[in-house]
N, C-alpha and C positions, 0 to 999 in steps of 0.2 A: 528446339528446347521445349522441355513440355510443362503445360500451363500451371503444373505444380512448382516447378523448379522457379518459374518465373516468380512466383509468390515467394519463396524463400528468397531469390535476390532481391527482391525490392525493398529499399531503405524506408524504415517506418521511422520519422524526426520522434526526438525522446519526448517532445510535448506531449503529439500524438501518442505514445503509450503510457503514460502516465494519465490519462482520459479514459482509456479502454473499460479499467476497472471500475470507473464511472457510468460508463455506458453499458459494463455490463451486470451492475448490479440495479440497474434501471431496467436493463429485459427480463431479468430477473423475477423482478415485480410484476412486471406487464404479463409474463407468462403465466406467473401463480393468480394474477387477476382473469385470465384467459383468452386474451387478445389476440388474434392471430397476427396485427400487421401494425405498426407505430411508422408516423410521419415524424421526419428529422427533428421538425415543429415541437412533436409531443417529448420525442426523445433528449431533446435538448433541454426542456420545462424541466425535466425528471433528473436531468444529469448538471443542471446550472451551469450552462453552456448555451452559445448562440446555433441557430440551423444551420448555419452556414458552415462553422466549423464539425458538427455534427456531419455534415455530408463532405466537408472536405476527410477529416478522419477516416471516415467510412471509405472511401476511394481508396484509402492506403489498401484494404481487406479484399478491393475489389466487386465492394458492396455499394449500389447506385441507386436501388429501391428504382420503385415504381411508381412514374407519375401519378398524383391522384390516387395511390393504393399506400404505397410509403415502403417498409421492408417487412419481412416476412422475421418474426421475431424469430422463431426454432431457429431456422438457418443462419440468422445472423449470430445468434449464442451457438452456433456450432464455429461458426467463422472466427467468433472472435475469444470463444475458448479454445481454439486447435493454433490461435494466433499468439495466445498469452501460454502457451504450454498446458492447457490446465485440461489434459485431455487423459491424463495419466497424475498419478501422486509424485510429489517431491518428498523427501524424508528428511526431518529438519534437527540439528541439536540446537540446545538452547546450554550456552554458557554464566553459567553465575545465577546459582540458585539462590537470589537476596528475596525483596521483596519481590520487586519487580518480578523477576526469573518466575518466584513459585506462580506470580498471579499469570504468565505468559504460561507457563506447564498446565495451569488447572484451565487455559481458554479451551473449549471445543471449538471453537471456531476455526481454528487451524483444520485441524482434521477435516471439519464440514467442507472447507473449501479445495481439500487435496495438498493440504500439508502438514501431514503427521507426524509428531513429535516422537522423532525416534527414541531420542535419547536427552538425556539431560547430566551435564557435567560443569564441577567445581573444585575447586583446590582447597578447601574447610574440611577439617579431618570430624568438624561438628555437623555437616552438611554429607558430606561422603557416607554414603549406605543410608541415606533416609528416602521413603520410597512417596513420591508425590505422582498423584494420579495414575500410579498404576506402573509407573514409572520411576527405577530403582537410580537414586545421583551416582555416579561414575565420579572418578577422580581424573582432573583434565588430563594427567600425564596419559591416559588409555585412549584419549582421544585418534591418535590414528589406526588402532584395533577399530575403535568404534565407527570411525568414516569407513574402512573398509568393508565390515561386516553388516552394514547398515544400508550403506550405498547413499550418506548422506550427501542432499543435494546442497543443504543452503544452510547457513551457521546463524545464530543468532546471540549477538552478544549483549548481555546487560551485567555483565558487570561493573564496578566503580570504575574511573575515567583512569585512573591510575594502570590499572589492569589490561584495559581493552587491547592495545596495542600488541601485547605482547600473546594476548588469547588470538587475535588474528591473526598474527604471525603465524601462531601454533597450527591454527586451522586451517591457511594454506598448504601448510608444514605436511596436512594431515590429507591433501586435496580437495578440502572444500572450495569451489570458487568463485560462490553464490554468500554474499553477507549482511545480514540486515543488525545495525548498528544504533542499541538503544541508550548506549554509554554517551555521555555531555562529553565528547570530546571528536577533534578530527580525525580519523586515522589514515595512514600510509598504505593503501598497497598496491602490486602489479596493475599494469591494463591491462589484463588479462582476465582481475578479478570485477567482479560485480560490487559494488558498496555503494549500498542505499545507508542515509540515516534518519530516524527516528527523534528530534530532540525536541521534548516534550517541555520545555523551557521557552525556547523559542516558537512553538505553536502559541503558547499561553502569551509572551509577548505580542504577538500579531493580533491575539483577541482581545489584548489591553488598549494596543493602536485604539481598533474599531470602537472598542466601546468609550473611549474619552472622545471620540470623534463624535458619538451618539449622542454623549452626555452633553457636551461642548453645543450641538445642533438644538436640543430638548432645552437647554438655559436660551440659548439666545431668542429659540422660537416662546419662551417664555417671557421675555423681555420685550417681545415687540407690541402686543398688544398696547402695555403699559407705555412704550414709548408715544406709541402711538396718539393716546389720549391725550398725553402728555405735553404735546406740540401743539405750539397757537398757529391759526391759521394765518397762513402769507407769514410767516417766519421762514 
């Protein structure tokens, strides 16, 4: 078997790649700052992560660095851009041109990173024919015209929670089988499809955790001093 082949059957655990994009917008940096070589050490600082997982990750790629040297940045953003696909463009629609939808259509950041927004489609007869970034709204019924003629890789929904289910139904319907999923809601599909979600609700929850946690820490470290004084000795 040959050592390419080896690399596609190795199971990368889904932790492990949900990291990757961490670590590789960390070489990222490193490389635009000019670095030729980063120790798991640095690379870890940069990605909020420990070395240890750092180098266990990196093992997945076949990447082990060198003692004392660390890893050779170029090569490893080759390895780990040829590992996350990103060595070629995806070509993305985006369903549900609300708020959401326009402010995802006017992101360049897609495109920067090799996911260009092919098309963008709606079911608003107010919305249908208005051209945002250059990019004319489609009516979703053309959707599987447009997956074909497009070669859409991966679907993106925001439309209301009401809707989404039925939008990705359509986009399997259409062959998309790649979905990234901004709608507050679960949705149903094949093992076969890809469904990531997006819910910007629950991000905002986990940052209200932390910070009554913070604030909770700041009152009581506020309170000690004063306790402090406050106590007679041998009490």
């Amino acid at each position: 078997m040959a050592h390419g082949d080896k690399r596609q059957a190795r199971r990368i655990p889904e932790a492990t790649v949900a990291r990757l994009p961490l670590y590789l917008r960390s070489l990222l940096e490193s490389a635009d700052e000019g670095m030729p070589t980063i120790s798991s050490e640095r690379l870890a600082e940069l990605s909020g992560v420990n070395a240890a997982k750092v180098r266990k990750d990196l093992s997945y790629l076949g990447s082990y660095g060198t003692r004392g040297v660390g890893y050779d940045v170029e090569y490893l953003l080759f390895q780990m851009s040829r590992e996350l696909g990103l060595t070629h463009d995806w070509h993305v629609v985006i369903a549900g041109i609300g708020n959401l939808g326009h402010a995802l259509a006017n992101y360049a950041g897609f495109h920067e990173r090799g996911f260009p927004v092919a098309a963008l489609v709606d079911a608003s007869p107010a919305v249908v024919g208005t051209v945002i970034n250059g990019i004319t709204v489609r009516h979703i019924d053309e959707l599987p015209a447009i997956a074909a003629s497009h070669e859409i890789a991966i679907g993106i929904i925001a439309t209301p929670a009401s809707a989404a289910q039925e939008v990705a139904d359509r986009m399997i319907e259409a062959g998309v089988s790649s979905i990234l999923n901004f709608a507050p809601t679960i949705l149903a599909v094949p093992s076969e499809v890809s469904l990531r979600k997006v819910d910007l609700a629950v991000e905002l929850q986990i940052l209200s955790f932390y910070q009554q946690r913070r604030a909770a820490a700041d009152v009581a470290a506020a309170r000690l001093p004063t306790e402090t004084a406050s106590g007679s000795p041998g009490s």
